[in-house]
DOTORZA-615650 format. One line per field, with one value per residue (C-alpha): chain; x, y, z; residue in three letters. Coordinates in steps of 0.02 Angstrom, whole numbers, always signed. Layout:
BEGIN
kette = (A; ...)
u = (X; ...)
v = (Y; ...)
w = (Z; ...)
rest = (ala; ...)
***
This chain:
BEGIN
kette = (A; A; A; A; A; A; A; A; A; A; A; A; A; A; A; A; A; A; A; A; A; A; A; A; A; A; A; A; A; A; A; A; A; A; A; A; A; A; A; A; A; A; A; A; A; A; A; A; A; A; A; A; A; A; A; A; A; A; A; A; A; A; A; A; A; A; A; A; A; A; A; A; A; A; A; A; A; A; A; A; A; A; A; A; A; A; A; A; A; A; A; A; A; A; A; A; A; A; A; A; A; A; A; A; A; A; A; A; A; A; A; A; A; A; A; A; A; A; A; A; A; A; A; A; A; A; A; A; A; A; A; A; A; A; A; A; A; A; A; A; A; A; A; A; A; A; A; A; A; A; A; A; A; A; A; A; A; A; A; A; A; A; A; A; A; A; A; A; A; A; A; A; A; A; A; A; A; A; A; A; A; A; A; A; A; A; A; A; A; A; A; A; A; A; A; A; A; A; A; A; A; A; A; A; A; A; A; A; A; A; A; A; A; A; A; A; A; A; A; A; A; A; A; A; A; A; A; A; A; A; A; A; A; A; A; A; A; A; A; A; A; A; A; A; A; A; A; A; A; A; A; A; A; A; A; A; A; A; A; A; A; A; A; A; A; A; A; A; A; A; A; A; A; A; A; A; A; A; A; A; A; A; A; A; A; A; A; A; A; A; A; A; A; A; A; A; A; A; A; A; A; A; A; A; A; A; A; A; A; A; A; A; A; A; A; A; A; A; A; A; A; A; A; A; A; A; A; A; A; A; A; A; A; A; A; A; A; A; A; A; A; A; A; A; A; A; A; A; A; A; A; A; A; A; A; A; A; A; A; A; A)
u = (+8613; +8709; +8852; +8987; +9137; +9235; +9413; +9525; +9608; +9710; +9768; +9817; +9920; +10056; +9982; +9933; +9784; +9630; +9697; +9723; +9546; +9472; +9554; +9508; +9302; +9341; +9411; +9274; +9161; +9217; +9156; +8987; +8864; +8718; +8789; +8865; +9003; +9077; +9215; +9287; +9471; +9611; +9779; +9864; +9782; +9891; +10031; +9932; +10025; +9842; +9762; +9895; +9813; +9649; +9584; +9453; +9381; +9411; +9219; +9169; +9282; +9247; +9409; +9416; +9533; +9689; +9739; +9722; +9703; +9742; +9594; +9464; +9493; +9394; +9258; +9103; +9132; +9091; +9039; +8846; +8770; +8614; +8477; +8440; +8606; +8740; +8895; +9041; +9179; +9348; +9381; +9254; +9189; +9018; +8923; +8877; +8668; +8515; +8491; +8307; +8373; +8537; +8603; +8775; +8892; +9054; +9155; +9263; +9439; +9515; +9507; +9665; +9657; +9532; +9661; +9814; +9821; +9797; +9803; +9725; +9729; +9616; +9505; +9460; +9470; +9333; +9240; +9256; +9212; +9064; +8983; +9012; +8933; +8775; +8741; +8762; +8619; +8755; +8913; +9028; +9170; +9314; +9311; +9198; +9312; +9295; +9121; +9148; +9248; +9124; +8994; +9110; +9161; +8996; +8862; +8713; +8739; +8689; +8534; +8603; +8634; +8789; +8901; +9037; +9141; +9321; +9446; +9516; +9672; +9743; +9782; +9954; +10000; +10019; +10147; +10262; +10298; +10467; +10618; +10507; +10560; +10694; +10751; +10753; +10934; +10945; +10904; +11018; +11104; +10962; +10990; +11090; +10994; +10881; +10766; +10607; +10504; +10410; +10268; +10201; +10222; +10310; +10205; +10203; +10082; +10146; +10290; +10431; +10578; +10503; +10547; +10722; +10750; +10674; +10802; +10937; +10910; +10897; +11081; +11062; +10900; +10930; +10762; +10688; +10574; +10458; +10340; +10284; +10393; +10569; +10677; +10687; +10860; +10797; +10773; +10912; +11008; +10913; +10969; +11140; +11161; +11069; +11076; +11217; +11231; +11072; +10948; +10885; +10732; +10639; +10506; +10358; +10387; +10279; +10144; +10220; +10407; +10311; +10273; +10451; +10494; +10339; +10382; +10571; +10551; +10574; +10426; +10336; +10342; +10184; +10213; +10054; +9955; +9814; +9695; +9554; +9590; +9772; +9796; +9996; +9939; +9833; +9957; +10095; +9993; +9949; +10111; +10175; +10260; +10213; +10190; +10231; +10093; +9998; +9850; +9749; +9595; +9575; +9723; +9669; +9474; +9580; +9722; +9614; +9809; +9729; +9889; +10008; +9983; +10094; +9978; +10117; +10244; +10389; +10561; +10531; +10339; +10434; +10581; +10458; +10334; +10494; +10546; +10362; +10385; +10531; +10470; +10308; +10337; +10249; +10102; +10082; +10104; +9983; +9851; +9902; +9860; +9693; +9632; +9680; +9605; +9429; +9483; +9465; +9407; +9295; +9198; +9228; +9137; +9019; +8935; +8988; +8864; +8741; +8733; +8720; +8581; +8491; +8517; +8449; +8291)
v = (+2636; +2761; +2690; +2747; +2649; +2677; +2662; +2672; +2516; +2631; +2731; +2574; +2493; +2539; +2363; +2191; +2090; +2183; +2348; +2224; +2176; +2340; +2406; +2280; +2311; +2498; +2502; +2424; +2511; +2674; +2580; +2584; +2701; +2663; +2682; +2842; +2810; +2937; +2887; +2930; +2925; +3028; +3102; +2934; +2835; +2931; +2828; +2660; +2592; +2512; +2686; +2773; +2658; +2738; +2877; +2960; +3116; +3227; +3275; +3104; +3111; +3166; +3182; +3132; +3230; +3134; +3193; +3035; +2912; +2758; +2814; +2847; +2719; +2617; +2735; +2770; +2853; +3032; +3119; +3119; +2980; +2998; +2891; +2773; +2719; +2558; +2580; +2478; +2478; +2410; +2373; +2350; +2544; +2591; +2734; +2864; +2882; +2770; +2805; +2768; +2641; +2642; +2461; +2411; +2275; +2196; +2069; +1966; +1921; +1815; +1788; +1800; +1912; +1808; +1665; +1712; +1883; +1922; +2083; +2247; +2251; +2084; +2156; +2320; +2245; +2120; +2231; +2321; +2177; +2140; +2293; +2305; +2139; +2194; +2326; +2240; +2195; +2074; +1992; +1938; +1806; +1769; +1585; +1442; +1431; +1604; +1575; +1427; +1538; +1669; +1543; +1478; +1656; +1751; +1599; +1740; +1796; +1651; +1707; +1854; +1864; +1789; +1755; +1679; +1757; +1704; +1840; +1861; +1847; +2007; +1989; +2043; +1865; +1732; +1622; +1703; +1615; +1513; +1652; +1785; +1793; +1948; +2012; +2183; +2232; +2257; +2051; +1989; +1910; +1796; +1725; +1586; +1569; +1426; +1490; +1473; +1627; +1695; +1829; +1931; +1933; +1840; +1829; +1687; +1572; +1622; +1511; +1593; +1507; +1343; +1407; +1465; +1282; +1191; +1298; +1252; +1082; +1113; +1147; +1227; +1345; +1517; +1605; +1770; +1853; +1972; +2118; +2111; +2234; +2276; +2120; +2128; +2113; +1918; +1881; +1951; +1848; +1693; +1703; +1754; +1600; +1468; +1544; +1660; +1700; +1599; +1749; +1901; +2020; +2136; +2253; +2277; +2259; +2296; +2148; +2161; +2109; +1990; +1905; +1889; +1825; +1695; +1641; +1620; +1523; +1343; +1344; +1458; +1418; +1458; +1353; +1466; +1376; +1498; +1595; +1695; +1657; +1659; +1747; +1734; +1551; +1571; +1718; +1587; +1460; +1573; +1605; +1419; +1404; +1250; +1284; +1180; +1240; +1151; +1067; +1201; +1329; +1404; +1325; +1159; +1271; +1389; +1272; +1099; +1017; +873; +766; +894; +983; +947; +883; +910; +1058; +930; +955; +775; +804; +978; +900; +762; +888; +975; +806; +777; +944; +925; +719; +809; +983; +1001; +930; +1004; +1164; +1114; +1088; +1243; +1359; +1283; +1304; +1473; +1500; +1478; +1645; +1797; +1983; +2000; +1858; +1930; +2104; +2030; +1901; +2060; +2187; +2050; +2049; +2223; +2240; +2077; +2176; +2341; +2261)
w = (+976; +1114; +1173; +1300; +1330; +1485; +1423; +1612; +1559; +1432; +1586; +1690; +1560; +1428; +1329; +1382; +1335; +1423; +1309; +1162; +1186; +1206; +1058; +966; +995; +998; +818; +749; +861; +771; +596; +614; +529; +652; +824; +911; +1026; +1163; +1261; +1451; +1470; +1557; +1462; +1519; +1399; +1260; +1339; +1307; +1140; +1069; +1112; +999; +853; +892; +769; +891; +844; +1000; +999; +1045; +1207; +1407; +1472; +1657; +1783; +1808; +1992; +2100; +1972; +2076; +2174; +2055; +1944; +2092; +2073; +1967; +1818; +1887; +1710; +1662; +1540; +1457; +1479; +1332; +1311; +1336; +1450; +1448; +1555; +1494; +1695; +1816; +1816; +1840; +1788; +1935; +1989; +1915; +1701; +1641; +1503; +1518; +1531; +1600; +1516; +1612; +1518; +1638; +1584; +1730; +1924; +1972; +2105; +2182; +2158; +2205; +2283; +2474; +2530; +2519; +2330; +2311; +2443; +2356; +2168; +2234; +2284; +2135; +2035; +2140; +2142; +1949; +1933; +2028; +1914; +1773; +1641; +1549; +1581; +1457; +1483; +1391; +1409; +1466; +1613; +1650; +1662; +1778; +1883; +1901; +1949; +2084; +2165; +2132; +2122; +2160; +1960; +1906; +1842; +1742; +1570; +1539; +1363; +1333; +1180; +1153; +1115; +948; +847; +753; +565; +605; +669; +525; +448; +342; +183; +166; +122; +187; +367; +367; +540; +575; +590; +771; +778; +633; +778; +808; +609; +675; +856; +904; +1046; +1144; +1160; +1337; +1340; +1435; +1654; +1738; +1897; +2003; +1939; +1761; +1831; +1730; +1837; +1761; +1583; +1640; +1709; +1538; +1444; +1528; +1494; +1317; +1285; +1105; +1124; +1196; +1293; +1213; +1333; +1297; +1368; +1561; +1673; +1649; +1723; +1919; +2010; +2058; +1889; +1821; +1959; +1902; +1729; +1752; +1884; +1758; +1581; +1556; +1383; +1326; +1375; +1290; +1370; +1254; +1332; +1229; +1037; +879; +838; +647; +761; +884; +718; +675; +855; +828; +651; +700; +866; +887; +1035; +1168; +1336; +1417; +1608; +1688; +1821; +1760; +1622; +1595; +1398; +1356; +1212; +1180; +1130; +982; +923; +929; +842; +707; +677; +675; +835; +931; +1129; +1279; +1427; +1559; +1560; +1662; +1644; +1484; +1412; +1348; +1305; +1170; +1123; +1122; +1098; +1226; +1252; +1174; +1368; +1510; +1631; +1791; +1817; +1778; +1655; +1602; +1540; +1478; +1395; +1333; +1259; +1178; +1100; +1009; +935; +861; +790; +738; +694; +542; +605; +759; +661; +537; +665; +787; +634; +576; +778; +806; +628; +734; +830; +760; +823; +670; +757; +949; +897; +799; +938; +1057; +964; +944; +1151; +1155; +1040; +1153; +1323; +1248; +1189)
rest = (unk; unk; unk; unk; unk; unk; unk; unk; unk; unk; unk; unk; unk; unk; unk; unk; unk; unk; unk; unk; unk; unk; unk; unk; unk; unk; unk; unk; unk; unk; unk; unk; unk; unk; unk; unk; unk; unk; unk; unk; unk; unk; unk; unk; unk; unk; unk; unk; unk; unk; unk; unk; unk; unk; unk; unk; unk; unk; unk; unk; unk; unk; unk; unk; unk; unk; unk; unk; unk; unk; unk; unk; unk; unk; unk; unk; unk; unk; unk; unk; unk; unk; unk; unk; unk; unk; unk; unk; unk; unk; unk; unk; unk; unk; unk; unk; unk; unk; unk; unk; unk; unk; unk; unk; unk; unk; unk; unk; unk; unk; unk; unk; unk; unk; unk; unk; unk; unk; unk; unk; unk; unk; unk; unk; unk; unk; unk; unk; unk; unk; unk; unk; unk; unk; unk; unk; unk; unk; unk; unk; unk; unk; unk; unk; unk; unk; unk; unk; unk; unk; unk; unk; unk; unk; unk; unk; unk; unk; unk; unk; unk; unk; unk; unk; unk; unk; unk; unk; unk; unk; unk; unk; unk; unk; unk; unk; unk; unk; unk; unk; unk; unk; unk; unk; unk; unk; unk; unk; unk; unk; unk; unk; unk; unk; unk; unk; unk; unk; unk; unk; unk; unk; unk; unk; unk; unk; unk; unk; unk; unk; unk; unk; unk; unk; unk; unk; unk; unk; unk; unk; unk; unk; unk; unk; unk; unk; unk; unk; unk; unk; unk; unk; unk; unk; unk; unk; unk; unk; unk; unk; unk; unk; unk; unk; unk; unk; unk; unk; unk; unk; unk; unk; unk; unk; unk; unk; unk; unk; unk; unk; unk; unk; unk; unk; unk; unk; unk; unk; unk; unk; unk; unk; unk; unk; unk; unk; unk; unk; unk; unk; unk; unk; unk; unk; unk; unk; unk; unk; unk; unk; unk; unk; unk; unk; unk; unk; unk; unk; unk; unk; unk; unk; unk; unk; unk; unk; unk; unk; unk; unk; unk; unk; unk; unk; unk; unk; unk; unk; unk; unk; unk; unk; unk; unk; unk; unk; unk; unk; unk; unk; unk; unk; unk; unk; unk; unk; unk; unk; unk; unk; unk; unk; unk; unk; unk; unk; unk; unk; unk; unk; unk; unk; unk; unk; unk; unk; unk; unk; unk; unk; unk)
***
């Protein structure tokens, strides 16, 4: 089987979980004997940190001009594909002209532009999306509710191919064994520090000011925060007005010292009104750390903690929540590992490949 995988989300992010995703199917893409893989990407993607894991041979890669890149990432992908072969976008890119044979997949992480943008941005990543959908011969989603939302925005796919295949885990979370948990030496400071962990952006339906408030009324945990952008001047001001001292921002860390931030932490926080997947969750449950997150999307889907969910954006079902962890720790740990043992990428590139094979016969 030909296959060429679009990879522009390496050139629109330094990480996150679309690139964690795509490195993910790339790596093992690279692995097999009976498939040839080419690959479009600019020079930016040597920027992307899961792109710098990537051992590509150079031969196997078109690189795209780079001038105007906000531009074209909107647009077809202008290089020639051969017929008789599978393209895959990691975001929403077609390929240019009709290929005899050549059959388009889209895998669909989220809606949230649909949800909760409103300006020119939705409007032209819509139509992106749209028009991406069209021309696809299959259409993965990340989660059944990902599906759900698909068949809400874009009910004329219906009757396309459609697969739902949970992301993975890496093999870089896990629980480290009892004595094992050393701190690199820039974080010895946290040896004696109780704190709650947040990943990843802090947009507005991530609801990040509702973590901020939980912490403060949890006088003896401190907040470590993690990836997204660098801290904005309103969040700093946030902090500094209701934490102080109890605070700590770290921009995008090594998954071998996300570990360590997992293993060590009393809970994550994860307040966000909404997921395509949510895949900070499973990482933390690998790892051991409990989570306190609503009762919304994907979340209860990949968690399945049922009651162990805040069902309203509330301290008291947050401080409540935080009490049951700390009465039931071991067994909420217990039963956080053995779900997001049911996640893995082996298993995400394995059903993946198996939909290839079905829309290119």
């Amino acid at each position: 089987m030909n296959v060429f995988y679009d990879n522009i989300i390496f050139s629109l992010q330094r990480s996150g979980g679309i690139s964690c995703y795509w490195y993910e199917l790339t790596k093992r893409m690279l692995q097999l004997p009976d498939c040839f893989v080419r690959f479009y990407e600019t020079k930016y993607s040597e920027k992307n940190l899961f792109r710098s894991l990537l051992k590509i041979d150079r031969t196997q890669v078109v690189t795209e001009p780079t001038a105007l890149l906000g531009l074209f990432r909107y647009l077809p992908v202008r290089n020639t594909i051969p017929e008789n072969c599978l393209f895959h976008s990691s975001y929403y890119r077609v390929p240019s002209g009709a290929k005899i044979n050549t059959k388009q997949i889209v895998t669909l992480h989220d809606f949230v532009y649909e949800k909760f943008k409103s300006n020119l941005k939705k409007a032209v990543h819509k139509f992106q999306k749209k028009n991406a959908l069209n021309d696809a011969d299959g259409i993965i989603c990340v989660s059944e509710n990902t599906k759900s939302d698909l068949l809400h925005y874009y009910p004329q796919f219906e009757t396309k191919k459609i697969k739902v295949i949970h992301n993975g885990i890496s093999e870089k979370y896990f629980k480290i064994s009892e004595g094992g948990l050393n701190l690199p030496d820039e974080w010895r400071w946290l040896d004696d520090k109780k704190y709650a962990l947040f990943i990843g952006d802090r947009s507005s339906y991530k609801n990040f000011p509702f973590a901020v408030d939980l912490i403060r009324e949890i006088k003896d945990l401190d907040l470590i925060i993690v990836g997204g952008k660098e801290l904005s001047s309103t969040e700093k001001k946030l902090l500094e007005l209701k934490l102080r001292n109890k605070s700590h921002y770290y921009g995008n860390v090594t998954m071998e010292n996300l570990n360590i931030l997992y293993n060590k932490a009393e809970c994550l926080i994860y307040p966000s009104f909404y997921e395509g997947f949510g895949i900070p969750l499973i990482e933390a449950m690998k790892c051991g750390c409990p989570v306190i997150a609503l009762n919304a999307s994907s979340i209860p889907e990949v968690t399945n903690l049922g009651s162990g969910l805040m069902n309203s954006l509330t301290l008291e079902e947050g401080m409540q929540i935080y009490s049951n962890i700390n009465l039931r720790r071991d067994e909420l740990v217990s039963s956080g590992m053995k779900r997001a043992g049911e996640f893995s990428w082996d298993k995400c590139f394995q059903q993946t490949l198996d939909f290839y094979y079905e829309i290119m016969t």
